[in-house]
OpenMM code with the backbone's topology and positions (N, CA, C; nanometers):
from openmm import Vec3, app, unit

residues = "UNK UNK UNK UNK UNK UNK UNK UNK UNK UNK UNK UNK UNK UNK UNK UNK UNK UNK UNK UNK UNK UNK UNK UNK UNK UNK UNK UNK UNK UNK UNK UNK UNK UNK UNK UNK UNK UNK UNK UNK UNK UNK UNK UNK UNK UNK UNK UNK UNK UNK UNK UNK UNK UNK UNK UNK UNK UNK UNK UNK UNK UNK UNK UNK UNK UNK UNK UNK UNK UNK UNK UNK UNK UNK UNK UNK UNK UNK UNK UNK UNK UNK UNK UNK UNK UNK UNK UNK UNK UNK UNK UNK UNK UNK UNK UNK UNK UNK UNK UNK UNK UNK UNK UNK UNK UNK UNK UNK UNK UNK UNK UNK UNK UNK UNK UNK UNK UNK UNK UNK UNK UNK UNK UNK UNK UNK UNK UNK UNK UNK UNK UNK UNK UNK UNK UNK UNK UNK UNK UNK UNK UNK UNK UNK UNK UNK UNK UNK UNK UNK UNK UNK UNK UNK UNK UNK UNK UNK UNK UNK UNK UNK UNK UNK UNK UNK".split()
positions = [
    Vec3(-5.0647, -1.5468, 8.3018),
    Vec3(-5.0738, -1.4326, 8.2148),
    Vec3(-4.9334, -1.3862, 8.1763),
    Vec3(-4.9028, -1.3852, 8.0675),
    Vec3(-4.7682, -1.3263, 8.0246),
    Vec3(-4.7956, -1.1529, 8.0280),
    Vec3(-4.6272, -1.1463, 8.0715),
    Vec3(-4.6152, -0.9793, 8.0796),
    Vec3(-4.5523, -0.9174, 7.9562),
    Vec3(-4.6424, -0.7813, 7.9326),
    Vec3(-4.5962, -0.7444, 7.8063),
    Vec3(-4.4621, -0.6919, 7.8222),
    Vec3(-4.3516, -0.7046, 7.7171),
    Vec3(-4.2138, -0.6553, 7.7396),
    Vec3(-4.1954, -0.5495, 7.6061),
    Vec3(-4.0935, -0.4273, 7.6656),
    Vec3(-4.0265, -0.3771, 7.5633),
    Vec3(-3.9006, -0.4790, 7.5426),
    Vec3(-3.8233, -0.5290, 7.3855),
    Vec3(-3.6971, -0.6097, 7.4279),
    Vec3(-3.5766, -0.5165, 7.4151),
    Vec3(-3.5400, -0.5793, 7.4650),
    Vec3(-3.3830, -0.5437, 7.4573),
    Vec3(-3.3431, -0.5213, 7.3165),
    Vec3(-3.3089, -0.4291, 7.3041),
    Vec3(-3.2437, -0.3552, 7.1253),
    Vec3(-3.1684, -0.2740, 7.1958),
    Vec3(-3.0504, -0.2272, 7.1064),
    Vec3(-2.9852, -0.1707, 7.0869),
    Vec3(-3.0574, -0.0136, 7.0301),
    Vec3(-3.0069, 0.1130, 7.0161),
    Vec3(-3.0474, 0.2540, 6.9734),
    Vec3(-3.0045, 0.2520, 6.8027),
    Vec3(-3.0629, 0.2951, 6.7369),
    Vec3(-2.9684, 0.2995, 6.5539),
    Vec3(-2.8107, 0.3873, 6.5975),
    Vec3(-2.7781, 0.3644, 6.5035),
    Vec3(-2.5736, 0.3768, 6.5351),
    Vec3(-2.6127, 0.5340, 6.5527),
    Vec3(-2.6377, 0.6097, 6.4623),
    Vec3(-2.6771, 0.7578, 6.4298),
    Vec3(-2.8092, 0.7956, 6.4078),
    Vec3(-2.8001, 0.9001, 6.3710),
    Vec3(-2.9290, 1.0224, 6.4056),
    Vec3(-2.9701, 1.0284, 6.5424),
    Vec3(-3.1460, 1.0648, 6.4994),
    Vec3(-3.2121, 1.0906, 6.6460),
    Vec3(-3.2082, 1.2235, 6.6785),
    Vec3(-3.2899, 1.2547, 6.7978),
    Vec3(-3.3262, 1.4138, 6.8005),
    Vec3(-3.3411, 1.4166, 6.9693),
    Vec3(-3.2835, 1.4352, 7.0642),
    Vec3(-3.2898, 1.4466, 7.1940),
    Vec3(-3.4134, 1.5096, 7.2310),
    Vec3(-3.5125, 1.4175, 7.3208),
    Vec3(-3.6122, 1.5019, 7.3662),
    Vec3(-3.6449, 1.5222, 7.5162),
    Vec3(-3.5531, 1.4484, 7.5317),
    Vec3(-3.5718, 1.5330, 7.6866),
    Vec3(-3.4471, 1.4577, 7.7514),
    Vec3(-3.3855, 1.5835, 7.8404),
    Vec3(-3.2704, 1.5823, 7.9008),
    Vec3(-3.2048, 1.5114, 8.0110),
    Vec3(-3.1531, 1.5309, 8.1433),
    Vec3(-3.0942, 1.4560, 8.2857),
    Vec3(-3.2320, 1.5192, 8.3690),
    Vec3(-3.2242, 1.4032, 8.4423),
    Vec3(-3.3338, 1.4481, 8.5102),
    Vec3(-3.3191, 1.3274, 8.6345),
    Vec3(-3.3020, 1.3922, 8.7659),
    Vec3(-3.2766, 1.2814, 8.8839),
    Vec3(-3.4156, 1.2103, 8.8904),
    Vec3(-3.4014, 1.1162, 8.9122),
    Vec3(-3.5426, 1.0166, 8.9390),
    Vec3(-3.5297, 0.9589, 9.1120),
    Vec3(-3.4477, 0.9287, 9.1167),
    Vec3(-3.4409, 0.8850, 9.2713),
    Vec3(-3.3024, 0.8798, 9.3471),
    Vec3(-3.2876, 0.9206, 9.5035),
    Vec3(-3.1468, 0.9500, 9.5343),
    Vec3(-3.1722, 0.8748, 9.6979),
    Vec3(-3.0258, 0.8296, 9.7130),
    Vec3(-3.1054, 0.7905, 9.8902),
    Vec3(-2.9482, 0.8235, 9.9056),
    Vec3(-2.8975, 0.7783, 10.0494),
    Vec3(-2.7713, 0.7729, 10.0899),
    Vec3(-2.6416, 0.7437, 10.0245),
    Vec3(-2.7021, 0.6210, 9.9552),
    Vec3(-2.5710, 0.5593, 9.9214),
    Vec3(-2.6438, 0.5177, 9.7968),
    Vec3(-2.7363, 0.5642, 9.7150),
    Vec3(-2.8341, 0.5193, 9.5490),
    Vec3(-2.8651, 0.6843, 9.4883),
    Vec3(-2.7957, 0.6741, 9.3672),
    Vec3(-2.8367, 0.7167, 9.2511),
    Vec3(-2.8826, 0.7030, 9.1551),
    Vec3(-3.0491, 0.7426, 9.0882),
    Vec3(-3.0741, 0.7079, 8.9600),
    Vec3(-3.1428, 0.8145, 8.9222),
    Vec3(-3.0481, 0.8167, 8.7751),
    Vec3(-3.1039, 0.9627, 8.6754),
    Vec3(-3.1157, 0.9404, 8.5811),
    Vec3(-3.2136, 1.0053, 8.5065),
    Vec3(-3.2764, 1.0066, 8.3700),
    Vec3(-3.1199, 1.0681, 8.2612),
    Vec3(-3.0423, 1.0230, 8.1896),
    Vec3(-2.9581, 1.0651, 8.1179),
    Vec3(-2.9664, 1.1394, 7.9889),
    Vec3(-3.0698, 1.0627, 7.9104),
    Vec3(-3.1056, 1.1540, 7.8466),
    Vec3(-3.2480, 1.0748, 7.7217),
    Vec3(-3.3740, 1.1350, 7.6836),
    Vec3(-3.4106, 1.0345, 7.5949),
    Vec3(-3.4267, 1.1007, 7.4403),
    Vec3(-3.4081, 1.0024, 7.3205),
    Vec3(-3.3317, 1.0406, 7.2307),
    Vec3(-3.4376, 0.9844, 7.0961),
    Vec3(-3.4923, 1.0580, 7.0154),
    Vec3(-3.6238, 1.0132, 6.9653),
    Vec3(-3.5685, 0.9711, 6.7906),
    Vec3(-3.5882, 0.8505, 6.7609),
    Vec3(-3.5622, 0.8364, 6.6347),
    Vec3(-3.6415, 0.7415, 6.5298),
    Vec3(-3.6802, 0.7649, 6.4107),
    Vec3(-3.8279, 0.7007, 6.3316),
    Vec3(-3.8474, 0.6049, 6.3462),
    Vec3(-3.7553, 0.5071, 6.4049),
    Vec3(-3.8615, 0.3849, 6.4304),
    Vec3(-3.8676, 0.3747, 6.6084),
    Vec3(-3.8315, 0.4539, 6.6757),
    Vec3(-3.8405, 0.4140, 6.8522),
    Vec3(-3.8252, 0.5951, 6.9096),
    Vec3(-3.7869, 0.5196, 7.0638),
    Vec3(-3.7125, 0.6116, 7.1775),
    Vec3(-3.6339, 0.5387, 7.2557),
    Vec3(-3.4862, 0.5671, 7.2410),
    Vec3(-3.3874, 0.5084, 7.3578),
    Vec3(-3.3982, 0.5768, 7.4550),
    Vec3(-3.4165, 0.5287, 7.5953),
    Vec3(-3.4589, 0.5913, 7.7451),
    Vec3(-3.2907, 0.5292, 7.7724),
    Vec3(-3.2444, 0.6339, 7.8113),
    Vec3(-3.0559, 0.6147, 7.8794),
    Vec3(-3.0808, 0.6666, 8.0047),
    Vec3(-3.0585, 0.5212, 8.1401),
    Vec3(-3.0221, 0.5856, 8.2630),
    Vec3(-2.9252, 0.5719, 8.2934),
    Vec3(-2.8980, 0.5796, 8.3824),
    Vec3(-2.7644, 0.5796, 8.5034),
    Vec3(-2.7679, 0.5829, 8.6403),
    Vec3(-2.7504, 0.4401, 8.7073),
    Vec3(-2.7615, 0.4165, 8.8667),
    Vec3(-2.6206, 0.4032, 8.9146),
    Vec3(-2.5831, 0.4854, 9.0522),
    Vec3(-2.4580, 0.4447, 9.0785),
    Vec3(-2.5025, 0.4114, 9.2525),
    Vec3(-2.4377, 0.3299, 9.3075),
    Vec3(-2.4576, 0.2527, 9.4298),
    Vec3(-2.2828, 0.2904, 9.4880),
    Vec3(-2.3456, 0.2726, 9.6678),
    Vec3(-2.2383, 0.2720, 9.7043),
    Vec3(-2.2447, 0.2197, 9.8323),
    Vec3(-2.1193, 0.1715, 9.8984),
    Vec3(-2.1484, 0.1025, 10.0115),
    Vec3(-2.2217, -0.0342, 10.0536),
    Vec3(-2.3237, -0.0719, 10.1264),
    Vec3(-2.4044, -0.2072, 10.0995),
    Vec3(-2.4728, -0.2266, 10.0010),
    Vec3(-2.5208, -0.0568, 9.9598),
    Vec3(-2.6471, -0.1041, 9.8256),
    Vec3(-2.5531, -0.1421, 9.7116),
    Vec3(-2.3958, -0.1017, 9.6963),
    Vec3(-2.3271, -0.1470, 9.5987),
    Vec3(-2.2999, -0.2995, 9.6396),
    Vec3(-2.2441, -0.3301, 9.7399),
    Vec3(-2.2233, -0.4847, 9.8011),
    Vec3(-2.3280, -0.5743, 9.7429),
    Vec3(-2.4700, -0.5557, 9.7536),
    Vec3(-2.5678, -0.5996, 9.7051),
    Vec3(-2.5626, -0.6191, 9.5807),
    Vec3(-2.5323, -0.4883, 9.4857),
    Vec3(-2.5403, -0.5432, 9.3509),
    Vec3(-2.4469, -0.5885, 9.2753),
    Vec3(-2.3205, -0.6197, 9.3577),
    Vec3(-2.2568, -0.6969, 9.2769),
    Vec3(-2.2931, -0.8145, 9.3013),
    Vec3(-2.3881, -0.8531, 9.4611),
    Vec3(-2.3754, -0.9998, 9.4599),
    Vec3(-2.5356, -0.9993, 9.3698),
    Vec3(-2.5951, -0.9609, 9.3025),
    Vec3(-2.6924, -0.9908, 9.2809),
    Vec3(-2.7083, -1.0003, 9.1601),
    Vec3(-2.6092, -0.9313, 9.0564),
    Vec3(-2.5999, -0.9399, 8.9154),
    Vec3(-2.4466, -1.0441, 8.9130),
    Vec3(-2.3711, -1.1092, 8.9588),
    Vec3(-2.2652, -1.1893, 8.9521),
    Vec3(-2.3403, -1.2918, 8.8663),
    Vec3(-2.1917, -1.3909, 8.8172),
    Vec3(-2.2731, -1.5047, 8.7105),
    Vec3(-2.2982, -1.5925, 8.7696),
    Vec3(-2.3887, -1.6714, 8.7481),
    Vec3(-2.4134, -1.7655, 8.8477),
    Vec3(-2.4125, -1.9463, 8.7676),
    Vec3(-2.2630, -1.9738, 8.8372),
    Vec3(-2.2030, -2.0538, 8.7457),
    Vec3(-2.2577, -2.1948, 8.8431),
    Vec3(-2.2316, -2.2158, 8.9898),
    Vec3(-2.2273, -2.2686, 9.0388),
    Vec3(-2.3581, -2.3251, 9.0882),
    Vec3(-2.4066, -2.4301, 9.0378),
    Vec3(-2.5556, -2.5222, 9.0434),
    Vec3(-2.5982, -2.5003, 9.1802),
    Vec3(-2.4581, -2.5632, 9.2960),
    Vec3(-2.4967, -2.6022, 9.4378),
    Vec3(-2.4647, -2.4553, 9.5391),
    Vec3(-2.4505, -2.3646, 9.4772),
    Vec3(-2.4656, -2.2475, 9.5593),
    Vec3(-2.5993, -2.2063, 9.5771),
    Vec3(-2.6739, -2.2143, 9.7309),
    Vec3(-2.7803, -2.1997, 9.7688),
    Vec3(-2.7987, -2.0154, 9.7487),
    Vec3(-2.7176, -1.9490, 9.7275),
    Vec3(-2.7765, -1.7710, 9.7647),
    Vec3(-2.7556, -1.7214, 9.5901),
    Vec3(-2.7575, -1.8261, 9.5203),
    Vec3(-2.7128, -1.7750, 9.3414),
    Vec3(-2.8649, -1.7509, 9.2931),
    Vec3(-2.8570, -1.5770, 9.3399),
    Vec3(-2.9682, -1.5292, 9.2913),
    Vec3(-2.9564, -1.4015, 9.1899),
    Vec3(-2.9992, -1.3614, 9.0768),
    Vec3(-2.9981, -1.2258, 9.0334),
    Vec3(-3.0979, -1.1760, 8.9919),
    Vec3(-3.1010, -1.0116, 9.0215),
    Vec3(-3.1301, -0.9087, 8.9976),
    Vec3(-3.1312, -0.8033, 8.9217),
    Vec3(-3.1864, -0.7399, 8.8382),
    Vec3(-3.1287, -0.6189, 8.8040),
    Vec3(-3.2709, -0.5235, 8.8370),
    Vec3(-3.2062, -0.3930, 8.7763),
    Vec3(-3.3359, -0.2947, 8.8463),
    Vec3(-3.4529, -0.3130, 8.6788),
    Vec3(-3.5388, -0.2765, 8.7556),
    Vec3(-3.6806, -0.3253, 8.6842),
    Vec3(-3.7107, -0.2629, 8.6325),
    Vec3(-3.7420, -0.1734, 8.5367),
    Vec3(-3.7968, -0.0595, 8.4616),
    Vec3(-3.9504, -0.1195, 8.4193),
    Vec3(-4.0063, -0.0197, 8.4367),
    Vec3(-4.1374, -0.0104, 8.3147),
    Vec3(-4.1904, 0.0770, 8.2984),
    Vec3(-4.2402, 0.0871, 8.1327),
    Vec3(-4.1846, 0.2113, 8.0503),
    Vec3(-4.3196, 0.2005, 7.9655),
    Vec3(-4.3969, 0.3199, 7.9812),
    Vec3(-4.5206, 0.3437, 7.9327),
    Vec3(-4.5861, 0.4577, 7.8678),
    Vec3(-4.6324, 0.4088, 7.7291),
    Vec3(-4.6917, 0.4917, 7.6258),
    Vec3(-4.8560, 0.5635, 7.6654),
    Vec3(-4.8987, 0.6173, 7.5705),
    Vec3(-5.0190, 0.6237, 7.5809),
    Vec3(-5.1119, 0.5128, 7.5789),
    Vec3(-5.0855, 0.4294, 7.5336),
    Vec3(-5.1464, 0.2676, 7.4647),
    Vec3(-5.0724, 0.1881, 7.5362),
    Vec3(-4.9686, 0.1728, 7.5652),
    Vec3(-4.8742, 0.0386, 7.6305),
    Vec3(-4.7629, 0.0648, 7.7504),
    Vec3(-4.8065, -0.0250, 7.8336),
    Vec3(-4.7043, -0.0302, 7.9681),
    Vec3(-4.6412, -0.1705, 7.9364),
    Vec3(-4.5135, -0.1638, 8.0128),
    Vec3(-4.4591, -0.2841, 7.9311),
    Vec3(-4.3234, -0.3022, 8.0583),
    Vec3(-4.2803, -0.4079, 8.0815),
    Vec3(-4.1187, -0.4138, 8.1749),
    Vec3(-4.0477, -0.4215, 8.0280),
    Vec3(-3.9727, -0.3481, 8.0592),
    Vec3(-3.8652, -0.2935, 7.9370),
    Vec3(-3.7211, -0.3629, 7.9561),
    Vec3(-3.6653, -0.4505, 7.8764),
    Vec3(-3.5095, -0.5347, 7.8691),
    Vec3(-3.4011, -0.3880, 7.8881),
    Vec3(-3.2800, -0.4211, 7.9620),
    Vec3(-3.1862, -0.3504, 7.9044),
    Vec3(-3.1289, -0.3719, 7.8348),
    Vec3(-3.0639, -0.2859, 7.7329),
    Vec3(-2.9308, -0.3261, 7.6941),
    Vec3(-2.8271, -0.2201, 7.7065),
    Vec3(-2.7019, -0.3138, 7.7434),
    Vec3(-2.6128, -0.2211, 7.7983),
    Vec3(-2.4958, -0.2221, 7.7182),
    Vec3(-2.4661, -0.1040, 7.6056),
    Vec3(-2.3265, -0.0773, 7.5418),
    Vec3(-2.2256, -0.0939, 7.5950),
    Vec3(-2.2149, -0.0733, 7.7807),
    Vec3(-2.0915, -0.1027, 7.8334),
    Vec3(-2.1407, -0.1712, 7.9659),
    Vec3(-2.0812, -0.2679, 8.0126),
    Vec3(-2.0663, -0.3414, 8.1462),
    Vec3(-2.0525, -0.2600, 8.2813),
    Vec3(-2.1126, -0.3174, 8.3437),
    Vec3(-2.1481, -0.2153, 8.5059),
    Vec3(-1.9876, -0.2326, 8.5833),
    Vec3(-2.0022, -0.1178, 8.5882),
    Vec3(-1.8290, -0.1302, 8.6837),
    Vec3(-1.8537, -0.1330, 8.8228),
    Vec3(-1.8034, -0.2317, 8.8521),
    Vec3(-1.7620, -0.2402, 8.9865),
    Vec3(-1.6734, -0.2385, 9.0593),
    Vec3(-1.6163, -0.1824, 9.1866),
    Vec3(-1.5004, -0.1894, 9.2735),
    Vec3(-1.4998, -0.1791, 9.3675),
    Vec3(-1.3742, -0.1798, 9.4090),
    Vec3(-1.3628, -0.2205, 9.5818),
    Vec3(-1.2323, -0.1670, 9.6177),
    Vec3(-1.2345, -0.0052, 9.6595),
    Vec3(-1.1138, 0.0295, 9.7246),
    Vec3(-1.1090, 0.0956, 9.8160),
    Vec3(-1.0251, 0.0278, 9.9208),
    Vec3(-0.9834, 0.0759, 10.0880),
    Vec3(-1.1397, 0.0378, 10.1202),
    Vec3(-1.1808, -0.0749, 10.1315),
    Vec3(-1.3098, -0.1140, 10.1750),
    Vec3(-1.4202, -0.0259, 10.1346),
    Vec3(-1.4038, 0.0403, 10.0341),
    Vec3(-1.5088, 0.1431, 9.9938),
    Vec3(-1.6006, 0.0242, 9.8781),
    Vec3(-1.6925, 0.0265, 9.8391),
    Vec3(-1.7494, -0.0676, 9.6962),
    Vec3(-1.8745, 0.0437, 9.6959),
    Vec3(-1.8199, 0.0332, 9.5634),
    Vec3(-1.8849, 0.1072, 9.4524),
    Vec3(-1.9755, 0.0495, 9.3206),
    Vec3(-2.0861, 0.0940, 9.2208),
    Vec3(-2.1089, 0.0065, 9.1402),
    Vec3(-2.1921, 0.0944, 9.0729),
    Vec3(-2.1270, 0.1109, 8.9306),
    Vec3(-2.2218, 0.1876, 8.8103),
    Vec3(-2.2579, 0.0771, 8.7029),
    Vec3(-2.3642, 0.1455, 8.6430),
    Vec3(-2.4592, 0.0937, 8.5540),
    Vec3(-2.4939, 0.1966, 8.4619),
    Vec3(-2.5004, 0.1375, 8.3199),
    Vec3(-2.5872, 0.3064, 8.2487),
    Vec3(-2.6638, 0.2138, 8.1052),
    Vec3(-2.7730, 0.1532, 8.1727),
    Vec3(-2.8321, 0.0602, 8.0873),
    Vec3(-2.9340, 0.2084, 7.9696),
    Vec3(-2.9970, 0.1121, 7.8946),
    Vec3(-3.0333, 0.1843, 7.7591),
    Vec3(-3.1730, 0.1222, 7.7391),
    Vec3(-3.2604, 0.1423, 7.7446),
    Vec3(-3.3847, 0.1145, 7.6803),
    Vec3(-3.5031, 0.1005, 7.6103),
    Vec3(-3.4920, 0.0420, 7.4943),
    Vec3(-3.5626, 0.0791, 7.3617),
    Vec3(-3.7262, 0.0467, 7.3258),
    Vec3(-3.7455, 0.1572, 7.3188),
    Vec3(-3.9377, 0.1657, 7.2928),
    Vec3(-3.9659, 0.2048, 7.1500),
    Vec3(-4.0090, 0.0793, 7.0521),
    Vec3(-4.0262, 0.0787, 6.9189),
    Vec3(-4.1726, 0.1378, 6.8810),
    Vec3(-4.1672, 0.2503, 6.8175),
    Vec3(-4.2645, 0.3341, 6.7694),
    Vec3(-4.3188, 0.2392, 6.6747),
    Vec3(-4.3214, 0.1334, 6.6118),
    Vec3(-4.4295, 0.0693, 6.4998),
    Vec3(-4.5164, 0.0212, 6.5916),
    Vec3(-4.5469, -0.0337, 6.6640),
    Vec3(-4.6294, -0.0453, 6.7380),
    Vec3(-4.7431, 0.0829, 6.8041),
    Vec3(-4.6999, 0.2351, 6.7804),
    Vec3(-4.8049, 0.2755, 6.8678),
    Vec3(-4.8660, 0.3802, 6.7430),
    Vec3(-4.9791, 0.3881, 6.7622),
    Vec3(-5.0374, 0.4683, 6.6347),
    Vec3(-4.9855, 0.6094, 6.6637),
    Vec3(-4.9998, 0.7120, 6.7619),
    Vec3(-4.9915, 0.8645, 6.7311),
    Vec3(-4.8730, 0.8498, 6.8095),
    Vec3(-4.7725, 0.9892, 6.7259),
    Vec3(-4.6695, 1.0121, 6.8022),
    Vec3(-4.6792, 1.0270, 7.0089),
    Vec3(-4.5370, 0.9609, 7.0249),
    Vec3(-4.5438, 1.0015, 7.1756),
    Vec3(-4.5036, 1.0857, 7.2199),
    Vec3(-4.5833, 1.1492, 7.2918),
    Vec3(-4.5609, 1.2961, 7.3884),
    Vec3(-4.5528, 1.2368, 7.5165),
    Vec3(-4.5437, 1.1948, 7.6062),
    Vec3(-4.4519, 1.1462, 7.6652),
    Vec3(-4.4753, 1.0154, 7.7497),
    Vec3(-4.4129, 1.0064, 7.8473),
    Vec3(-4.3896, 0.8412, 7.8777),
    Vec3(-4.3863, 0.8240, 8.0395),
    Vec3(-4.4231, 0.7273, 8.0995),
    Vec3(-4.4647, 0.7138, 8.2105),
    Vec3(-4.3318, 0.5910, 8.2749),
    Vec3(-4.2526, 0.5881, 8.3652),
    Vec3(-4.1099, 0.5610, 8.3843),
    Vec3(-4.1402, 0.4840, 8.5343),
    Vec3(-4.1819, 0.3615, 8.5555),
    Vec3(-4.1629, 0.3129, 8.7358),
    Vec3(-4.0214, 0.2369, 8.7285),
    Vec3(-3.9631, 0.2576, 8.7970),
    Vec3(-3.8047, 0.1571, 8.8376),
    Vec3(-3.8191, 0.1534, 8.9848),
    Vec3(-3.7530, 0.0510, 9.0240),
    Vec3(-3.7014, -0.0286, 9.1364),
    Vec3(-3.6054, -0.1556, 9.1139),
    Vec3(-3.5554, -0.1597, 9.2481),
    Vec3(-3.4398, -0.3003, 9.2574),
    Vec3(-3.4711, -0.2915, 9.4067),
    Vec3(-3.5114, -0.3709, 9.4170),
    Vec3(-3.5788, -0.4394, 9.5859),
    Vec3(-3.4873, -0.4228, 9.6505),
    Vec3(-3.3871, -0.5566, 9.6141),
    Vec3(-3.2847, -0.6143, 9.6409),
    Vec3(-3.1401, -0.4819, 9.6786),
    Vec3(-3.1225, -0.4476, 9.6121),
    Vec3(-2.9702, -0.3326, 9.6332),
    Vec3(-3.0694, -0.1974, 9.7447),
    Vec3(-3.1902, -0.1914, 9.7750),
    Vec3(-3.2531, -0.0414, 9.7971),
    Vec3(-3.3301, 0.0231, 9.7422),
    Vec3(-3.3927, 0.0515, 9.5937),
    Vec3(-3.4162, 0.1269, 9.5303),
    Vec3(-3.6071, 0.1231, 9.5466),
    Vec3(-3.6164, 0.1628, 9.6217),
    Vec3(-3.7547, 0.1603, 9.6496),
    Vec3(-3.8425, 0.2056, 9.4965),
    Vec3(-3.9808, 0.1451, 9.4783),
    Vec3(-4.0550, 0.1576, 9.3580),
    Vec3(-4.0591, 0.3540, 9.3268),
    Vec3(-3.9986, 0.4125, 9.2364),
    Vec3(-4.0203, 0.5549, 9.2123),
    Vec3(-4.0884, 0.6010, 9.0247),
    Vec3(-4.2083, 0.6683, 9.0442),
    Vec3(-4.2925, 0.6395, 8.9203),
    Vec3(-4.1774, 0.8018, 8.8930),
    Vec3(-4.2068, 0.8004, 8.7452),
    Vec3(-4.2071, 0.9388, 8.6951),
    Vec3(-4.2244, 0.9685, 8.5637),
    Vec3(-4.3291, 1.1045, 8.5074),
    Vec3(-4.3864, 1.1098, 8.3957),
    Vec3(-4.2841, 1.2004, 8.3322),
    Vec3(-4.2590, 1.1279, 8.2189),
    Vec3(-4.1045, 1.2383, 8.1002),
    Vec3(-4.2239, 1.2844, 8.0197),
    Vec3(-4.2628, 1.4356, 8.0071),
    Vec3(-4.3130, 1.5102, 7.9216),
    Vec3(-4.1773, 1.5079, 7.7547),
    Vec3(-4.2481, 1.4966, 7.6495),
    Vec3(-4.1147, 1.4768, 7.5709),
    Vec3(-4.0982, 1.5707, 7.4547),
    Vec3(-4.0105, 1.6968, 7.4363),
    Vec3(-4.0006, 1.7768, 7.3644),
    Vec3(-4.0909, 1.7309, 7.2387),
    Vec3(-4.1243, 1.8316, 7.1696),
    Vec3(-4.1938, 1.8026, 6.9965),
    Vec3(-4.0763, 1.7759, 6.8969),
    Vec3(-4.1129, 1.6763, 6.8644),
    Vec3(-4.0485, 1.6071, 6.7218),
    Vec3(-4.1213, 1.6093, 6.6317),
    Vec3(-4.1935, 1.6542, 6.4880),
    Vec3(-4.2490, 1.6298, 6.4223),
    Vec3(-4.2857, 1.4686, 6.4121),
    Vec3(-4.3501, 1.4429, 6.3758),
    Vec3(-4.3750, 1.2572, 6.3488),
    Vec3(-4.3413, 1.2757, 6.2081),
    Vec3(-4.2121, 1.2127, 6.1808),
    Vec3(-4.2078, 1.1872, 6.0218),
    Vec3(-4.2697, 1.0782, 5.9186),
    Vec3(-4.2979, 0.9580, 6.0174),
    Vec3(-4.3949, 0.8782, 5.9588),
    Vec3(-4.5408, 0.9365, 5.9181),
    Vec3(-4.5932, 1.0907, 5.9980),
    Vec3(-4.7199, 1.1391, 5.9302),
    Vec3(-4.6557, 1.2226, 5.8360),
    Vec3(-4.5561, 1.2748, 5.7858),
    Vec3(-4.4726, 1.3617, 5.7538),
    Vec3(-4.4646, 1.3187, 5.6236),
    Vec3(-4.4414, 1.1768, 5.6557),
    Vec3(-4.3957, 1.1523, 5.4934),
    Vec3(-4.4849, 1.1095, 5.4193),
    Vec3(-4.5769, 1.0409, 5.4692),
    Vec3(-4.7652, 1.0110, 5.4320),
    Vec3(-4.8256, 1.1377, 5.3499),
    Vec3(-4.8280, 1.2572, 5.4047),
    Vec3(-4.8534, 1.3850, 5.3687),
    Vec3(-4.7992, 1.4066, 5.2292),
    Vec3(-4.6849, 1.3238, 5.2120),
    Vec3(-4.6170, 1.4254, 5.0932),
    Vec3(-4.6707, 1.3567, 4.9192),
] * unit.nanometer
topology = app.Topology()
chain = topology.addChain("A")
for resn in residues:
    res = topology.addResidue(resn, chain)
    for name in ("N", "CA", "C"):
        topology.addAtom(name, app.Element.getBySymbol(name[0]), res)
C-alpha cells in the first residue's frame, strides 16, 4: 500500500496571512520541538518548525542525518523526524523542505543540533477551507517520542470562495 505524502515545496516568496503562532509541541531534557509559526496562502499552508537537540539526542542526529557516501559502512543509516500533517479529508507524512541546513556543533564536548524544516500543505486538493490541522511528529532514533497535536487555525477568508462569489 503506498503512503499518502504531502511533497516537499517550498512556501510562495511573499504574501500569506499568519494563522497561528509558536506553540511548544514537545520538550524532554536535552529535545526541543515547537510549532514556529503557520502561514496561510491561496494555494496552501506552510507549517514552520523548529527542533533543537542536545547532548546524545544531538550525537544521534548528526549521526543519523550524515551523508552516506560509503557503500561498506555497516551503521550508514538515516533519519529525519517524521511529521504527519492532517486536514479534514487527508492525513498524509509530509516532505521537508529546508531554506537553511541543520547546524550542527561540537564545543568543549558539548554537541548541539538545530533544524527549522518547513512544510507545505497544498489547498487544491481539499474542497472547504481549513480550520485546522492535526500535527503527529517523532524521530525514534535521536528521542522524540510520537507527540499528536491539533493547530486550531485563525479565520482567513477563503479567497478561492471569494472570488467565485464575485
Amino acid at each position: 500500500m503506498r503512503v499518502r505524502r504531502w511533497p516537499e515545496n517550498p512556501a510562495p516568496a511573499c504574501g500569506g496571512t499568519g494563522v497561528h503562532g509558536r506553540r511548544l509541541l514537545a520538550t524532554d531534557t536535552s529535545l526541543t520541538l515547537e510549532l514556529a509559526r503557520v502561514v496561510a496562502y491561496d494555494s496552501g499552508l506552510a507549517v514552520h518548525l523548529t527542533l533543537t537537540a542536545a547532548a546524545g539526542s544531538a550525537h544521534r542526529a548528526q549521526h543519523q542525518t550524515r551523508p552516506l557516501t560509503d557503500p561498506r559502512d555497516t551503521s550508514a543509516r538515516w533519519s529525519y523526524l517524521d511529521i504527519w500533517l492532517g486536514t479534514t479529508c487527508h492525513l498524509a507524512l509530509a516532505d521537508p523542505y529546508c531554506a537553511r541546513p541543520a547546524i550542527q556543533a561540537s564545543v568543549a564536548g558539548m554537541c548541539t543540533y538545530h533544524t527549522e524544516p518547513q512544510y507545505w500543505i497544498g489547498t487544491d486538493i481539499v474542497d472547504a477551507p481549513v480550520r485546522s490541522l492535526t500535527l503527529t511528529a517523532e524521530w525514534r532514533q535521536i528521542g522524540l517520542k510520537p507527540t499528536i497535536a491539533t493547530l486550531t487555525l485563525d479565520h482567513v477568508a477563503d479567497r478561492r470562495t471569494r472570488r467565485a462569489h464575485r
